[in-house]
N, C-alpha and C positions, 0 to 999 in steps of 0.2 A: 608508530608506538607513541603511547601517551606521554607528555611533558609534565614535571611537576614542578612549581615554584617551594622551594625550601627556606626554610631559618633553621640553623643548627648552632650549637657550640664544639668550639674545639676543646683541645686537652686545657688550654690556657683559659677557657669559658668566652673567651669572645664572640659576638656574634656574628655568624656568615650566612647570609642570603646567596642565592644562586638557582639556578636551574640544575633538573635530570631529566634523561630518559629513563623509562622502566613501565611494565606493561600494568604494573597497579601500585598503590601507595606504601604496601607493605613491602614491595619489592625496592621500590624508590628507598623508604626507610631502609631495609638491612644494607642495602648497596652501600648508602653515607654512613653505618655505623659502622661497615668495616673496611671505610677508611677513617677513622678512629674521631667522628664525630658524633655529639648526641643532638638528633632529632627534637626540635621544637613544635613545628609547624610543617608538614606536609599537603600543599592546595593543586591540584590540578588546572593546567594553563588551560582559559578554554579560549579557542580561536575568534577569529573577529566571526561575523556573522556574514555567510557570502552562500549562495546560492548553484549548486551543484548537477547537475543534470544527473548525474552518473550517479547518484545517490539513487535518485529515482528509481531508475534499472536495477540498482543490485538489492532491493525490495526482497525479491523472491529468493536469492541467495542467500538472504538468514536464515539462523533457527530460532523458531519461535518460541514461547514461553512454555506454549501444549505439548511441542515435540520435545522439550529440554526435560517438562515434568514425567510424561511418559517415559525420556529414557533413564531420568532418576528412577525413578519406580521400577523399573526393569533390572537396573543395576542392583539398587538394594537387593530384590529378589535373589539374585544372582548371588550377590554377596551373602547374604543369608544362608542360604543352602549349602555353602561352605566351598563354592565354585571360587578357583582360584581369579584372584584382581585379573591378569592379562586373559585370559581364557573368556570372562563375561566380555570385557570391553572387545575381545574378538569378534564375539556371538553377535553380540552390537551391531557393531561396525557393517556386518553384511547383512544384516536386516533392516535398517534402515534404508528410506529413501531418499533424505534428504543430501545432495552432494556436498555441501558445506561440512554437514555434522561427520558425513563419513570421513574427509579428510583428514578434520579437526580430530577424530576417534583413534584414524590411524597416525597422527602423528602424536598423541598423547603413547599410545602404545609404543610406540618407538625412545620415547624418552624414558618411561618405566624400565624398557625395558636395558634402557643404557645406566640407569640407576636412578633416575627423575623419582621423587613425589606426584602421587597423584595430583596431589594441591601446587606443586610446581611443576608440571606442566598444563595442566588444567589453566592457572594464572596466566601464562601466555597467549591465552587466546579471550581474551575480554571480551571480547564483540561476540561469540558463545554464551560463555561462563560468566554471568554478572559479581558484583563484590560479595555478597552476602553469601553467593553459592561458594564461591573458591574457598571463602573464610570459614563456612559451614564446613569444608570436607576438608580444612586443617585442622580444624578440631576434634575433628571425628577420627581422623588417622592420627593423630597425637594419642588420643584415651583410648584407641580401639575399636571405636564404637562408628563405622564408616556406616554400618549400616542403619544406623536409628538417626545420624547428622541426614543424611538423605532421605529418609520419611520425613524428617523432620521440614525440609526445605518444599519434598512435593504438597504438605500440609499447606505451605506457607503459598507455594504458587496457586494450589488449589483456589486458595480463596480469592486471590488475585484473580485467576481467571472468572472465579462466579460473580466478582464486581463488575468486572467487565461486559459480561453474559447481561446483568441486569441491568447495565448502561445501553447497550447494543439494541435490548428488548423494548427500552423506553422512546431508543430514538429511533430504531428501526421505521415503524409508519413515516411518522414527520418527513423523515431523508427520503423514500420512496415516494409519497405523495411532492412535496415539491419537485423534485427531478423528474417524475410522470409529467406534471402541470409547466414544468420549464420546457418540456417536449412539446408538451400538445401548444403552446403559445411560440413557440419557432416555427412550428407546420404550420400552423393559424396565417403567421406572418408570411411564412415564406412562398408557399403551397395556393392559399385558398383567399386572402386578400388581395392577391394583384388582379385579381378577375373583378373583385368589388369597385377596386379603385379607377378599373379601365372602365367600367361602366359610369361608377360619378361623375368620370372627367369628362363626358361627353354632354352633361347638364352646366348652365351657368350658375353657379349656386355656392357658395363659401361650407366649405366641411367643418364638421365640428372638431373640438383640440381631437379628443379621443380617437377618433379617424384620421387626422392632420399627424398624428405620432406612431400610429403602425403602419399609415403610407410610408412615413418616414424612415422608422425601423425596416420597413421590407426594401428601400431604396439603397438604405445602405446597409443589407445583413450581412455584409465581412466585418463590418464594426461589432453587430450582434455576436458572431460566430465567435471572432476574436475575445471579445470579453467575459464570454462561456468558457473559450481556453485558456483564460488567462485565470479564470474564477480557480477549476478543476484541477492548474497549474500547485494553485498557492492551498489547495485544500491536500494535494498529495506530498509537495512540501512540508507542509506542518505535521503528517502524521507519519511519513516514513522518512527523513532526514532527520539525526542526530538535532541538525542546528534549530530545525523546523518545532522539532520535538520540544527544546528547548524554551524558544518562544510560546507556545500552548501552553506551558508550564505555568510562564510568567502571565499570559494570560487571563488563565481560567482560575486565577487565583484575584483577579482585578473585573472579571464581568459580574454583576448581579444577577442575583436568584441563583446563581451553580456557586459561586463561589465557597456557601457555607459547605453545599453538599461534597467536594471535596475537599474542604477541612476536614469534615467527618471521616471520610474514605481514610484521607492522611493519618488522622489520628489511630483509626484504628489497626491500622499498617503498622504502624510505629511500637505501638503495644504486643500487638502479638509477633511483630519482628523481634522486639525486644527479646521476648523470652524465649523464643526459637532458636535464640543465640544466646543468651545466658543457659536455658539447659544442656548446651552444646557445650559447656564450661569455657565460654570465652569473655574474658574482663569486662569491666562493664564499660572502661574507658574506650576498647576496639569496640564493643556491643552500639555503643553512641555514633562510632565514628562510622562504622558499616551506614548502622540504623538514619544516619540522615542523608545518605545518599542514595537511602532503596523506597525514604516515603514521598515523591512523588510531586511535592508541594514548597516551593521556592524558600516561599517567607519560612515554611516549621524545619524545615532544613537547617536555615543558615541560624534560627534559634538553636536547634540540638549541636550545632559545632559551638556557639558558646555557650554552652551548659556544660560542652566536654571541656573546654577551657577552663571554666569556674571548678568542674570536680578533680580536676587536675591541681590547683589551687588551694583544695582542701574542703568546698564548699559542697555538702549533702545535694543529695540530687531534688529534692523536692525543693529546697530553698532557691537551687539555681534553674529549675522549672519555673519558680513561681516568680523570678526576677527576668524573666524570658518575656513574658507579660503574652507569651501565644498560646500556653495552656487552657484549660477550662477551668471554673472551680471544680468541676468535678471528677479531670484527672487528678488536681491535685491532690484533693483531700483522700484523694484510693491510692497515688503513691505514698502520699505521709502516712495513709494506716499502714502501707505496704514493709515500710520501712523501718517504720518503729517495732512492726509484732513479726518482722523477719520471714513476710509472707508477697513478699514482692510480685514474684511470679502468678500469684494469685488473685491478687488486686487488679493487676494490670488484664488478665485474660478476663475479667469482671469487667472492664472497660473497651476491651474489645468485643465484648457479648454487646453493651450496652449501645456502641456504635455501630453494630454491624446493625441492630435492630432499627436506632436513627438511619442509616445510610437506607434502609428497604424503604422506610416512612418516607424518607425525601425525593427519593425515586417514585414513588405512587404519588406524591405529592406531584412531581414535575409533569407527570403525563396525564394527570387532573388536569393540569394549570395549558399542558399544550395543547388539545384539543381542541378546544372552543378558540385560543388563538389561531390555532390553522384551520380551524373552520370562518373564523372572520375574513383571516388573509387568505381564501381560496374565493370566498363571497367578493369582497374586492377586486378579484384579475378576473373574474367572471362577468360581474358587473361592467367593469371596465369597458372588456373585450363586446359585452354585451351593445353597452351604448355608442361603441364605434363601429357594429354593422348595421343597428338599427336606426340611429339619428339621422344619417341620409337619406334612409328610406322616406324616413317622416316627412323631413324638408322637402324633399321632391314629391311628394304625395300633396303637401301644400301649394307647390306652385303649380300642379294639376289642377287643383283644384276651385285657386285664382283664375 
């Protein structure tokens, strides 16, 4: 269960720091209010960074964002039609395939049915149900409206997953073509120069570097081998470990040329989260505090937790955007209209059009920009490989010919 670091006041208003457990921050908060303390600051302890194997393996043990959206979508349905709550998440439950989600289905059912909220026991299970989703379906079983909170969220994954879709599609070739050309240069070395090299060494004649470094590599291809497992190690690490995950974060917010492209991604996450949870009638102070922990992006994150600080404060949201110094001018000036003409919601889904249009343009941009580089760096290992079977030939053709 998750850890959170706390600041609270007591009845006397002094202030107490301390540690909880609790499975998310709203729960962490009710916990400390009723022991009769008022909530300041709620931050989740995140662990030192250490390297897990067993992360690795339980990969396939999640549920995914597709299968999470599909079974929102089903629920809705279900819910709509006036099919009673435990009766859908039954139908559920035995038509999925994923063992994780079944479990998690039948033991949400089990708590409903001892008297649980959907949203409290859903909330138990985080590593399923993210924050924005649990917070979506308290708002919706609060006003009634269970089933338009969950259109509401498959809306929001939706788009998520077509960002994805279009990141996948851009680097799709790239990752195929080098993993092809890192195969065919291991066979090369491993396979089909030791025959080359047994023939050189029968002449008295100095080999050139480029032949002198895949004799080399093919002498010692456990070193090769090991620094492919060690590469494919750290590439599986980064995308399916929480911690791993964590670092790509911090990352790809620090390498050039992608960096802007996922500001843009962020930003526009940020905007249409926003309103996917204000129309879900949720404050705009929780709206802030969900919303920077669903957009994806270190630095615009740890800005939206002090902007919630600032409007807690009493400071307008555009003033405390615009002291955030991570904005655009051109979110700002569509919150500032948003705000003064009481059209909030509509400004902001303005600025999520306008980035979603930026994010397609930068993605055509990047796969412009990759090509002719991996056609350079393919010309290069070809070349390479090229003048390390051919240069021998030549020298020994010269001392023939001496």
């Amino acid at each position: 269960m998750p850890v959170f670091t706390y600041r609270v006041r007591d009845k006397s208003g002094q202030s107490v720091v301390g540690t909880i457990e609790a499975p998310t921050p709203i729960a962490a908060g009710d916990q400390l209010y009723n022991r009769g303390y008022l909530p300041v600051s709620i931050q989740e302890s995140k662990p030192a960074p250490s390297f897990d194997f067993s992360d690795l393996w339980s990969w396939n043990q999640r549920v995914s964002l597709k299968e999470l959206t599909i079974f929102s979508q089903q629920l809705s349905t279900l819910y709509k039609a006036g099919l009673p709550l435990l009766t859908g998440l039954e139908g559920l439950k035995e038509q999925t395939q994923n063992k994780k989600l079944k479990s998690v289905l039948e033991d949400i059912h089990q708590q409903i049915e001892g008297g649980t909220t959907l949203f409290g026991s859903m909330s138990k299970h985080p590593d399923v149900f993210p924050f924005v989703y649990v917070n979506m379906i308290r708002a919706g079983e609060s006003s009634g409206r269970l089933g338009e909170s969950l259109d509401r969220f498959v809306t929001l994954a939706e788009r998520q997953l077509n960002t994805r879709q279009k990141l996948m599609e851009a680097t799709r070739y790239p990752i195929m073509t080098v993993v092809v050309l890192a195969i065919a240069v291991v066979a090369l070395v491993l396979l089909v120069f030791p025959r080359f090299a047994a023939v050189f060494s029968k002449f008295n004649t100095d080999l050139p570097l480029p032949t002198r470094i895949l004799i080399g590599m093919g002498n010692h291809w456990y070193l090769m081998i090991a620094a492919m497992l060690i590469l494919l190690m750290m590439v599986l690490y980064l995308f399916l470990t929480e911690q791993g995950k964590q670092l790509w974060s911090r990352l790809k917010t620090r390498i050039p040329f992608i960096n802007s492209l996922f500001l843009k991604i962020a930003l526009s996450r940020f905007a249409y989260t926003f309103v996917m949870l204000n129309r879900s009638g949720i404050t705009i102070i929780d709206t802030l505090e969900i919303t920077s922990s669903t957009v994806d992006h270190i630095d615009l994150s740890k800005s939206i937790e002090r902007i919630t600080g600032q409007i807690k404060e009493g400071s307008s949201l555009t003033d405390a955007m615009r002291d955030s110094g991570r904005f655009t001018p051109l979110v700002l000036q569509m919150v500032s209209v948003g705000e003064s003409s009481g059209t909030l919601d509509e400004m902001l889904m303005r600025i999520t059009e306008y980035y979603d249009i930026e994010v397609e343009n930068s993605i055509k941009k990047m796969s412009v920009y990759i090509e002719p580089l991996l056609m350079l760096f393919m010309g290069l290992i070809v070349l390479f490989l090229a003048l390390a079977v051919f240069l021998p030939w030549w020298n020994m053709a010269s001392l023939f010919r001496s």
